[in-house]
C-alpha positions in Angstrom: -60.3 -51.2 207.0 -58.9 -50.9 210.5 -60.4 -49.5 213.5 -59.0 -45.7 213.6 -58.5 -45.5 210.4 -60.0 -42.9 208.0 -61.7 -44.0 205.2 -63.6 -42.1 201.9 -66.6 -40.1 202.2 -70.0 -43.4 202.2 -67.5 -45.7 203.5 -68.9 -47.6 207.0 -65.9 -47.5 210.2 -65.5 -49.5 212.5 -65.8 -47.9 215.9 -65.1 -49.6 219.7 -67.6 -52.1 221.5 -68.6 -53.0 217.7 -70.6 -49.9 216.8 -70.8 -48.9 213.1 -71.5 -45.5 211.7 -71.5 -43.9 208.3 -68.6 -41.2 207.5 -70.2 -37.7 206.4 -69.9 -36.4 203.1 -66.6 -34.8 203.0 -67.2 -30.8 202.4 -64.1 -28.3 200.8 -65.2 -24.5 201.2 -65.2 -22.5 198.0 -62.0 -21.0 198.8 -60.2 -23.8 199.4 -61.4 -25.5 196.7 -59.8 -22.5 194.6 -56.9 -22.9 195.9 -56.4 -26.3 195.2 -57.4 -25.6 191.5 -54.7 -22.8 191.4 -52.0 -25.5 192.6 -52.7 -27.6 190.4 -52.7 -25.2 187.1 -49.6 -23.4 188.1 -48.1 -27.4 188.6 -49.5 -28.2 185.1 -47.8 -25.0 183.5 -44.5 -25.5 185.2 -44.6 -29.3 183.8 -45.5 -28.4 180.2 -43.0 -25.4 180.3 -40.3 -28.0 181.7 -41.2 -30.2 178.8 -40.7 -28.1 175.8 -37.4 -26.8 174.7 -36.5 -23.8 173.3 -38.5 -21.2 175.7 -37.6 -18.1 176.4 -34.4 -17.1 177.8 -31.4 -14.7 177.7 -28.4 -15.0 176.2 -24.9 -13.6 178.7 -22.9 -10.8 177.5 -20.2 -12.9 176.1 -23.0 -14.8 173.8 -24.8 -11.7 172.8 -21.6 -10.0 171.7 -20.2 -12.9 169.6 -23.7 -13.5 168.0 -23.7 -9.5 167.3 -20.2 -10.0 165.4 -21.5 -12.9 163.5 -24.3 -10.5 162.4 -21.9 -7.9 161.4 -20.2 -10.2 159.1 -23.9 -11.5 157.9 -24.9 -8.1 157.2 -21.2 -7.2 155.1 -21.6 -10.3 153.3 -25.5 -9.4 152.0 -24.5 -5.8 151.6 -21.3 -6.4 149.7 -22.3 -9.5 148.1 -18.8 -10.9 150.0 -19.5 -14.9 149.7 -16.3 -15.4 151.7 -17.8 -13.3 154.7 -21.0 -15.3 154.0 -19.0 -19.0 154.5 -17.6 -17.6 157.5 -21.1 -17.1 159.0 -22.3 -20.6 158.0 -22.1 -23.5 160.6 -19.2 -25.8 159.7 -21.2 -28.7 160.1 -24.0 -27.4 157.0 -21.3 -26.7 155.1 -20.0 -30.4 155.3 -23.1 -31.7 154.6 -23.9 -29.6 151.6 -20.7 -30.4 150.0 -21.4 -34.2 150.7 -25.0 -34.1 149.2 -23.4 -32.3 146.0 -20.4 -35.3 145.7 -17.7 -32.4 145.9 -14.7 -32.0 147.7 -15.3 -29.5 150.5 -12.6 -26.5 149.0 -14.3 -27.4 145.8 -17.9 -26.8 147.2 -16.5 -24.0 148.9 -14.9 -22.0 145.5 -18.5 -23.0 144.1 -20.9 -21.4 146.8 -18.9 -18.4 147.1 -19.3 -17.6 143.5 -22.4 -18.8 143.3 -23.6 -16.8 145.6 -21.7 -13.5 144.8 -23.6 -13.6 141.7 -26.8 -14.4 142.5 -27.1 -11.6 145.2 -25.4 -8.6 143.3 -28.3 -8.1 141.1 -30.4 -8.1 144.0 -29.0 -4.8 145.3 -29.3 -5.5 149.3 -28.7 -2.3 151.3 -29.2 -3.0 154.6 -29.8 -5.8 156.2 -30.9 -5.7 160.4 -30.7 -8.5 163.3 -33.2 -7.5 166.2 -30.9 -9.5 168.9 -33.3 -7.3 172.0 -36.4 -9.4 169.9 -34.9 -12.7 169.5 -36.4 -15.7 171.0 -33.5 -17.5 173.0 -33.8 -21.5 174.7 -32.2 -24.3 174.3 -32.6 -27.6 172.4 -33.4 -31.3 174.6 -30.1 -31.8 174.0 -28.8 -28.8 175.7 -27.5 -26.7 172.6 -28.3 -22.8 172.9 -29.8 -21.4 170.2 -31.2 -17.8 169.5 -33.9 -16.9 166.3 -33.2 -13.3 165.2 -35.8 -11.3 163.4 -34.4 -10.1 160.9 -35.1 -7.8 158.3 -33.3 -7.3 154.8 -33.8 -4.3 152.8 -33.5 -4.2 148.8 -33.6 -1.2 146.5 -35.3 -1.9 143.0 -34.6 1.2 140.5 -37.7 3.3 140.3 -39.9 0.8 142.2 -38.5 2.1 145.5 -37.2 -0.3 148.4 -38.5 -4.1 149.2 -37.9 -5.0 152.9 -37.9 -8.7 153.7 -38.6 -9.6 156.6 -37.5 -13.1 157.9 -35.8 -15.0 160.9 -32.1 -15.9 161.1 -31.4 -19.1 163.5 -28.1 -18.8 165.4 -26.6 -21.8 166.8 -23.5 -22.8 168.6 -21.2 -25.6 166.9 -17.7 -26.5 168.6 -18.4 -23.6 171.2 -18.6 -20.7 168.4 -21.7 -18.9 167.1 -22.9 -19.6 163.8 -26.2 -18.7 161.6 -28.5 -19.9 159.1 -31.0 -17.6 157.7 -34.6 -19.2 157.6 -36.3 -18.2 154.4 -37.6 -21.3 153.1 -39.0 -24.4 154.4 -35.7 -26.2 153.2 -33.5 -24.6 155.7 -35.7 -25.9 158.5 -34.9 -29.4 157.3 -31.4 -28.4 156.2 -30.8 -27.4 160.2 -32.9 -30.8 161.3 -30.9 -33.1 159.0 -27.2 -32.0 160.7 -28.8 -31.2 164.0 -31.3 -33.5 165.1 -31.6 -31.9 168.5 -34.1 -29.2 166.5 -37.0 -31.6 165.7 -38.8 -30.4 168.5 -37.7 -26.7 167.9 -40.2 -24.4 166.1 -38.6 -23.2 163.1 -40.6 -20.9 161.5 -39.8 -20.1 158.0 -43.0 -17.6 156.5 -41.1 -14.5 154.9 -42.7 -11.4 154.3 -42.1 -8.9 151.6 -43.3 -5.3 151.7 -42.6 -1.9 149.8 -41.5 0.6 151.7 
């Protein structure tokens, strides 16, 4: 080390005229020492909340109001078992890929899905069916693409056994700058979303649906 240098706590300097002499322990007062330790968890925090996507945020007037038509149209579809109201609300890039899985041209797929579904959700007798936008959970993938998961909850009338509400979360996404959705109410629309959209790996998609009698 060089004279008039510094060194650690222990270490031996050299001083002028060839004396030596051992540095003191180095001492940091209890409040200084707390400070330090608050530094450094509030650096920690702000690198681990800059390293996961998807954290809170809020969406701007112009998103809030599309995703709140999209709902709408979610809501009409469930309600009035509409499956062409319920394609409109689907992400065009799903849609694609469902109709390439089943081997089927995509106005055939279309004709199929609609109908399908129109008669697999009248029996159900859905009567309402609510998007909490004020509770959603807003961020943004590593990529970049803004999403927003809804809770949502879906309420079903069952003859002389009263009403079922269904509680679950609906994922909106934007694909070729529009708002889209895709309800979350089994562990295969997680992967459905993840297969089209790799950019959601890393997003927490949770898919646990709850069913009580009101």
């Amino acid at each position: 080390m060089r004279d008039g240098l510094v060194g650690r706590a222990g270490d031996r300097v050299a001083l002028p005229h060839g004396e030596r002499k051992t540095m003191p322990p180095i001492r940091i007062s209890g409040r200084l020492r707390n400070s330090l330790r608050a530094v450094f968890l509030l650096s920690t925090l702000w690198l681990a909340v800059q390293g996961q996507p998807g954290l809170a945020q809020t969406l701007s007037a112009a998103d809030r109001s599309e995703i709140s038509n999209v709902t709408d149209l979610l809501r009409l579809a469930l309600v009035e078992a509409d499956g062409g109201a319920l394609m409109a609300t689907i992400p065009p890039a799903i849609a694609r890929h469902l109709a390439e899985r089943a081997g089927l041209s995509f106005g055939v797929f279309e004709n199929r899905f609609t109908s399908g579904f129109e008669s697999a959700i009248r029996p159900l007798d859905i009567v309402d069916a609510r998007f909490d936008l004020d509770a959603a959970t807003v961020g943004t993938t590593e990529g970049g693409a803004p999403y927003a998961l809804i809770p949502t909850e879906t309420i079903m009338r069952s003859g002389s056994r009263g009403r079922y509400r269904f509680a679950s979360q609906t994922l909106a996404l934007r694909d070729g700058g529009l708002w889209y959705l895709v309800q979350l109410t089994e562990a295969g629309d997680a992967e459905l979303v993840r297969e089209v959209y790799p950019d959601f790996a890393d997003v927490a998609l949770e898919v646990a649906p709850a069913i009580t009698v009101q």
